[in-house]
C-alpha positions as CSV (number, residue, x, y, z in Angstrom):
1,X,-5.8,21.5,-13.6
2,X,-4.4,18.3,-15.6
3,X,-5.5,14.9,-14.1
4,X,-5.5,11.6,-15.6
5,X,-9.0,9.9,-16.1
6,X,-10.2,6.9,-16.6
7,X,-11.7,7.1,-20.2
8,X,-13.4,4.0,-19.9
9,X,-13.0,0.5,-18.4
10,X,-10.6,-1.2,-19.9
11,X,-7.0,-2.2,-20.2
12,X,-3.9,0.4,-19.3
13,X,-4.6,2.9,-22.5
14,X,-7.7,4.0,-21.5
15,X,-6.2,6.5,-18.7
16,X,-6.2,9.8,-20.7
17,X,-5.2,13.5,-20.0
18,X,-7.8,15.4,-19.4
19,X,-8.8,19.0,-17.8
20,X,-10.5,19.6,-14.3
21,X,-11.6,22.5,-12.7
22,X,-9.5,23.0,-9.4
23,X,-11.0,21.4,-6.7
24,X,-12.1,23.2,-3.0
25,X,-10.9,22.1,0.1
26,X,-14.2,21.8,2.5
27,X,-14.2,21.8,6.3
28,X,-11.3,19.2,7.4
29,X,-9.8,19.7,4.2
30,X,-7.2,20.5,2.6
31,X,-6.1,21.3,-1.6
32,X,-2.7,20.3,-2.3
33,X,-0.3,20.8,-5.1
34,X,0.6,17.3,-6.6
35,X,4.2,16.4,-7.1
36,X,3.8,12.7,-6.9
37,X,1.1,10.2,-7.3
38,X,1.6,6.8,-5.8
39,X,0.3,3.7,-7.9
40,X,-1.3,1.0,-6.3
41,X,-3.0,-2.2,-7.0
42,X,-6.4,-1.0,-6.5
43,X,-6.1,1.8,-9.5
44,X,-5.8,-1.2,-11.4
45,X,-9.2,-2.6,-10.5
46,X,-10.4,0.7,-10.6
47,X,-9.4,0.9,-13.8
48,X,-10.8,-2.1,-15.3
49,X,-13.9,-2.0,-13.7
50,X,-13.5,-4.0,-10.2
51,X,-13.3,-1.4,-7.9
52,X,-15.5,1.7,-8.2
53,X,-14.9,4.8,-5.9
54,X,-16.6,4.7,-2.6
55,X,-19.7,7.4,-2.2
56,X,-18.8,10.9,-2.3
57,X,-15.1,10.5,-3.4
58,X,-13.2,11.5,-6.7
59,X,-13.6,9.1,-9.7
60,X,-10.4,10.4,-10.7
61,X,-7.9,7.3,-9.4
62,X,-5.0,7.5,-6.8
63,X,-5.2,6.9,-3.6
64,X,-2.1,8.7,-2.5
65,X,0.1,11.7,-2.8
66,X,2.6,14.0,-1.4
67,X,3.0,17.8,-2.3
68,X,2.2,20.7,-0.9
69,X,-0.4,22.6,1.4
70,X,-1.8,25.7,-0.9
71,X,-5.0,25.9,1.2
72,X,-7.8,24.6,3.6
73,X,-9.5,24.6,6.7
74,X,-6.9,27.0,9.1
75,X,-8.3,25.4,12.2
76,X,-7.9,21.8,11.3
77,X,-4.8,22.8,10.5
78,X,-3.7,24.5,13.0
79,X,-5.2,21.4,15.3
80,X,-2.2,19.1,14.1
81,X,0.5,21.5,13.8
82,X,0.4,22.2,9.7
83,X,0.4,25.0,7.9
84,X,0.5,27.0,4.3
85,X,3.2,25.9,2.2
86,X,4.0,22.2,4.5
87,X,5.4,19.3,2.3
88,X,3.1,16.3,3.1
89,X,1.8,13.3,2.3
90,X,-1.7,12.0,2.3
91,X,-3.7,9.0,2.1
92,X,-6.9,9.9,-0.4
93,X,-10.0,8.0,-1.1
94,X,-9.7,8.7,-4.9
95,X,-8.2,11.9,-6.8
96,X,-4.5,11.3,-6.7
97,X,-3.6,11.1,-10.4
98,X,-4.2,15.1,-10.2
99,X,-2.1,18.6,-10.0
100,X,-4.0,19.4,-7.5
101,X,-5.8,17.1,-5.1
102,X,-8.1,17.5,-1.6
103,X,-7.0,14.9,1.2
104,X,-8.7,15.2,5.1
105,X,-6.9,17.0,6.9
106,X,-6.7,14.0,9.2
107,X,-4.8,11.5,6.8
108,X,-1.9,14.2,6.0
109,X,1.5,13.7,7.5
110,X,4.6,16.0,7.0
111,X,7.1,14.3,4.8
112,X,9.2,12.4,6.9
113,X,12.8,14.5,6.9
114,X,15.1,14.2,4.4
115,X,12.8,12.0,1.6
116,X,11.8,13.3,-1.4
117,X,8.1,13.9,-2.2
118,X,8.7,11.1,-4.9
119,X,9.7,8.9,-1.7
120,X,6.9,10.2,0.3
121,X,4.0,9.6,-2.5
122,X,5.2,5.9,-2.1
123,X,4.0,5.8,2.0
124,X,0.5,6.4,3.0
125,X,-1.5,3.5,1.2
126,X,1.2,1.2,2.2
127,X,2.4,1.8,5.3
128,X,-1.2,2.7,6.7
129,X,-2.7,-0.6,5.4
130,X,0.4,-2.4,6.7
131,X,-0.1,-1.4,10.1
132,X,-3.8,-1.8,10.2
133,X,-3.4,-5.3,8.9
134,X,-0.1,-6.9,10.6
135,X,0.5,-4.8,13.9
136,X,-3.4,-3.9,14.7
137,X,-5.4,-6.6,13.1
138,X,-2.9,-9.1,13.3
139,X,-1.3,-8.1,16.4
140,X,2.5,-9.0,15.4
141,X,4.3,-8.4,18.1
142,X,8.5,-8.8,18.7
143,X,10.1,-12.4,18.9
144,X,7.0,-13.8,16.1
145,X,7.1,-15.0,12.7
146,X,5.0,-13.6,9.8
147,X,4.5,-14.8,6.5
148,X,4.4,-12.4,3.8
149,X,2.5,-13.2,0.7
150,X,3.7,-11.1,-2.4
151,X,7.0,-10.0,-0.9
152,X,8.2,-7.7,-3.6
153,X,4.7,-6.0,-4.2
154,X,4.5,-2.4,-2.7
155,X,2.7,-4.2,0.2
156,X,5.2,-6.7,0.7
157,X,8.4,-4.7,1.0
158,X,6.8,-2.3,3.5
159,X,5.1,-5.2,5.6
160,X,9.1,-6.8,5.2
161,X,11.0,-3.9,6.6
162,X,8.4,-3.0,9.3
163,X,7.9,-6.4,10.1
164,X,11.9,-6.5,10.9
165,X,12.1,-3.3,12.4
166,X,10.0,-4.2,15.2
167,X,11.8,-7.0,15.9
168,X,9.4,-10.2,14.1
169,X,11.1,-12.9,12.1
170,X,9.9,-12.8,8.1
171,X,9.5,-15.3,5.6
172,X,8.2,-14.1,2.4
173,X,7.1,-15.5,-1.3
174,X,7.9,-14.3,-4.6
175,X,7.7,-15.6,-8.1
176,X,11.7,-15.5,-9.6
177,X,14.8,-16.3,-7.6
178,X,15.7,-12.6,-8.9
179,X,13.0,-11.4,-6.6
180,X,13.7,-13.6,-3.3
181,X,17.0,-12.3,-3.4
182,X,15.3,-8.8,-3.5
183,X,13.2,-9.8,-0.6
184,X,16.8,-11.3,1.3
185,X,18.3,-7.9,0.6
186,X,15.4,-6.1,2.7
187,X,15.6,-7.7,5.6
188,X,13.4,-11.1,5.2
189,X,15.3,-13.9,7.0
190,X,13.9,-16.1,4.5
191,X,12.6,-16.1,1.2
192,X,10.8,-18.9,-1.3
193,X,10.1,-19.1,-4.8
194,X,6.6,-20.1,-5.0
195,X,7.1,-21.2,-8.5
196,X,9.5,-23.7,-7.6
197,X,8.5,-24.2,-4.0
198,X,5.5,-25.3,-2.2
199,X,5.3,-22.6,0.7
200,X,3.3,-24.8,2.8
201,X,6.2,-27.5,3.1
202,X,8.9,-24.4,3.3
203,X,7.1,-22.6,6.0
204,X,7.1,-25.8,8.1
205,X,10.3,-27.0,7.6
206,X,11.7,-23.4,8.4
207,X,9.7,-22.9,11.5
208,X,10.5,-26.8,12.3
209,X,7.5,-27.7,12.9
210,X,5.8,-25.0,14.2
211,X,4.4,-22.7,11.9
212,X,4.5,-18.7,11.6
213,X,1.9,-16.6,13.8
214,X,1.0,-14.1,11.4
215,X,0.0,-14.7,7.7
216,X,-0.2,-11.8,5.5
217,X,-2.6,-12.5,2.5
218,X,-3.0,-10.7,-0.8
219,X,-3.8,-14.2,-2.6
220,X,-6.5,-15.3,-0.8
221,X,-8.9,-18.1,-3.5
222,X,-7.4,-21.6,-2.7
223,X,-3.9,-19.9,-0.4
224,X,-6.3,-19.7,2.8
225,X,-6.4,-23.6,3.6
226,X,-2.8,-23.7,2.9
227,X,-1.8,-20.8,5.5
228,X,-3.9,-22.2,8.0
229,X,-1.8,-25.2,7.9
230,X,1.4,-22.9,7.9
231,X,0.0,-21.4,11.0
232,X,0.8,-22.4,14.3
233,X,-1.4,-22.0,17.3
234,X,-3.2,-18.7,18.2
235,X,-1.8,-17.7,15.0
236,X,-3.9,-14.8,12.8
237,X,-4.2,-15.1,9.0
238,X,-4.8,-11.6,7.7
239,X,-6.4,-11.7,4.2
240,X,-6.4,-8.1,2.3
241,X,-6.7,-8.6,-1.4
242,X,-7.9,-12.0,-3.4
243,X,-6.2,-12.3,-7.0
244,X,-6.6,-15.7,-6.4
245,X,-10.4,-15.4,-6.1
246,X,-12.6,-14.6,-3.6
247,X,-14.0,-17.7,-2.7
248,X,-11.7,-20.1,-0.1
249,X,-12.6,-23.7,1.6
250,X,-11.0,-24.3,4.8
251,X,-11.1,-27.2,7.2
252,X,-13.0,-26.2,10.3
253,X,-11.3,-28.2,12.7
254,X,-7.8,-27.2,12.3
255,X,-9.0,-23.4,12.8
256,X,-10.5,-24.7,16.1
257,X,-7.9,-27.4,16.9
258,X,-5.4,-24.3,16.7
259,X,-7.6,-21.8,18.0
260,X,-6.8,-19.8,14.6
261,X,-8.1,-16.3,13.7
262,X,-9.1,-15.5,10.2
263,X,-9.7,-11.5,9.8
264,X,-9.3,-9.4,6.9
265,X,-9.9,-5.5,6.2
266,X,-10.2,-2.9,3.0
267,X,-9.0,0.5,4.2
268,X,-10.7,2.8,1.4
269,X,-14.2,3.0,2.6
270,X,-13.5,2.9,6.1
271,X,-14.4,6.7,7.5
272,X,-11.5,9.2,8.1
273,X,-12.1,8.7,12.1
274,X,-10.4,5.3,11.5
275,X,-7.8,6.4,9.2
276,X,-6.5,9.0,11.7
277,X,-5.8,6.8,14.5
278,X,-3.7,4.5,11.8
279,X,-2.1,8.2,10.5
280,X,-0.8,9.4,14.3
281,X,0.6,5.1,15.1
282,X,2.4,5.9,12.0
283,X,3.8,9.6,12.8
284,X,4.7,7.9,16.6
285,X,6.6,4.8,15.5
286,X,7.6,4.5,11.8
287,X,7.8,8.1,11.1
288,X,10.8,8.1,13.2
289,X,11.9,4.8,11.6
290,X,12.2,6.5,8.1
291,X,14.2,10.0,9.1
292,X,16.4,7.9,10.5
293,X,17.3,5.4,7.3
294,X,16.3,1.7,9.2
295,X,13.2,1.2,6.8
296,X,12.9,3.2,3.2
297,X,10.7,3.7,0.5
298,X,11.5,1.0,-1.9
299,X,11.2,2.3,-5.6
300,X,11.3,0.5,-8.6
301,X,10.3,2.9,-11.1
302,X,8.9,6.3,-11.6
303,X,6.9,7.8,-14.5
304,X,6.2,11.1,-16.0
305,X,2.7,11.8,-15.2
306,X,2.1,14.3,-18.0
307,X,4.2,13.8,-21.8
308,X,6.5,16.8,-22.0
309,X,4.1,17.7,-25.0
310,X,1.5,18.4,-22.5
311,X,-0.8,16.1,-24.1
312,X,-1.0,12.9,-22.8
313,X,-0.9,10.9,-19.7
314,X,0.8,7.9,-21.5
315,X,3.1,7.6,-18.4
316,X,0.7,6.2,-16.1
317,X,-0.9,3.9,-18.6
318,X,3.0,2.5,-18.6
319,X,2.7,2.4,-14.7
320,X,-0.7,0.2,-15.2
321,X,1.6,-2.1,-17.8
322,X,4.2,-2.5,-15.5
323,X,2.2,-2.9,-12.6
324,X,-0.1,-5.4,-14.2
325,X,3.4,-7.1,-15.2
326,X,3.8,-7.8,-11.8
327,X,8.0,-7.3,-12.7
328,X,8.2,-4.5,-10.2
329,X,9.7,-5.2,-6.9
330,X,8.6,-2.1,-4.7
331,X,6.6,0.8,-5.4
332,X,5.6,2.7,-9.0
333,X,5.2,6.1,-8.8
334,X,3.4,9.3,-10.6
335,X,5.8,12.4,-11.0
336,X,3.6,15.6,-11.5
337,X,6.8,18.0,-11.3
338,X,9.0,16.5,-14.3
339,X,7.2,17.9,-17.3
């Protein structure tokens, strides 16, 4: 099979075409036939060094796909209702950027009805780490206010539109006036450009006073003492990726003053027990969501995986450029079926 591998660590053009024997599905397994990849942030680290594969999974990156079933463990399958031949789509611990990739049985969905496989590449590392992060860790619930950091990242327009769905109020950030309107026309009540802005002093003066309960952080570095300020009491700062840095200083007393939670999560290395419960809140409440049309996968580009020549995989090292551009407003995808 063709995959895409990382050549060596470095900068978008070291992801080359290469040839891998097919894979075997094990027990809880299953092999699927790629048509689309998801690309995510953390292929980026991956790429460049920052973010190796956890133990026992492919080095191959991609961390999502949808396709279909060609085989696996009958049982396991039979144990959630899918079969030979099902369109799905799968959260992965590595592998994605592959013809043919193996995904737990566990973290495979059925495509929601009526999106494409292109749509449904674009859902499981999203939607699964936005639920984790703003409905279980965070506990959002109806009637609050979150604060999205990154509003236009893949993260950002999913954590926007589910944020809305279940009835929360939304603020988000984004760097160009271009993109806040972007984030306006999803759903957010409220949008600010950070590069003109201070979010701290928006956040307050749109909650009047109060702050937001919910901060979703892919910023983390010197953001965190500035959300705490933004939130208001019993509120829960949610910190899942630091491109500002890794290291924050934060002022003790307001966190006790305000009885503040600071939590955080990664989702790749946690074990596929974990993952499933996140996969089935999906399938319950936003699977239903996106067959009906009140929240969507929000594309902004897609990309041949493989050249038409058959010879190299130059269309994900442009889906690393534009990613790394951070021009995009929604998700970048792989499409396996187009050469």
């Amino acid at each position: 099979m063709k995959v895409i591998e990382i050549a060596s660590f470095g900068g978008p053009d070291v992801l080359r075409l290469a040839e891998r024997p097919m894979p075997i599905a094990g027990v809880g397994e299953l092999c699927l036939h790629v048509s689309a990849s998801g690309v995510n942030r953390p292929d980026v680290l991956q790429r460049a060094g920052h973010y190796p594969a956890p133990a026992g999974a492919s080095e191959i990156p991609g961390l999502e796909v949808a396709g279909t079933i060609v085989s696996g463990d009958l049982a396991a399958m039979d144990g959630v209702g899918l079969k030979i031949g099902d369109r799905v789509c799968a959260l992965v611990a590595g592998g994605g950027y592959a013809e043919y990739c193996i995904a737990p049985v566990a973290q495979c969905l059925p495509v929601p009805k009526g999106l494409s496989d292109v749509e449904a590449a674009c859902l499981p590392e999203t939607f699964f780490t936005v639920w984790s992060n703003v409905f279980d860790r965070g506990r959002l619930a109806a009637g609050e206010t979150l604060l999205v950091q990154g509003g236009t990242s893949g993260i950002g327009v999913t954590a926007i539109q589910l944020a809305k769905a279940m009835g929360a109020n939304v603020i988000a950030t984004a760097g160009s006036d271009v993109k806040c309107e972007a984030i306006l026309a999803l759903g957010a009540d409220h949008a600010i450009n950070y590069r003109t802005q201070d979010f701290e002093t928006e956040v307050m003066r749109l909650t009047e006073g109060r702050g937001v309960n919910v901060v979703l952080d892919m910023v983390a570095g010197d953001y965190v003492a500035r959300e705490l300020r933004c939130l208001a009491e019993d509120g829960r700062l949610v910190i899942i990726a630091v491109q500002g840095g890794v290291k924050s200083e934060i002022n003790a007393g307001v966190v006790m003053r305000n009885r503040l939670t600071i939590t955080g999560s990664t989702l790749r290395v946690r074990p596929v027990a974990f993952k499933q419960a996140i996969a089935q809140a999906c399938l319950a409440k936003v699977w239903p969501l996106l067959e009906v049309g009140r929240i969507k996968s929000v594309i902004h580009s897609v990309f041949a995986a493989v050249d038409a020549e058959q010879t190299t995989g130059s269309g994900a090292a442009a889906a690393h450029a534009l990613m790394e551009s951070n021009q995009h407003v929604g998700k970048i995808v792989l499409n396996w079926r187009t050469a």
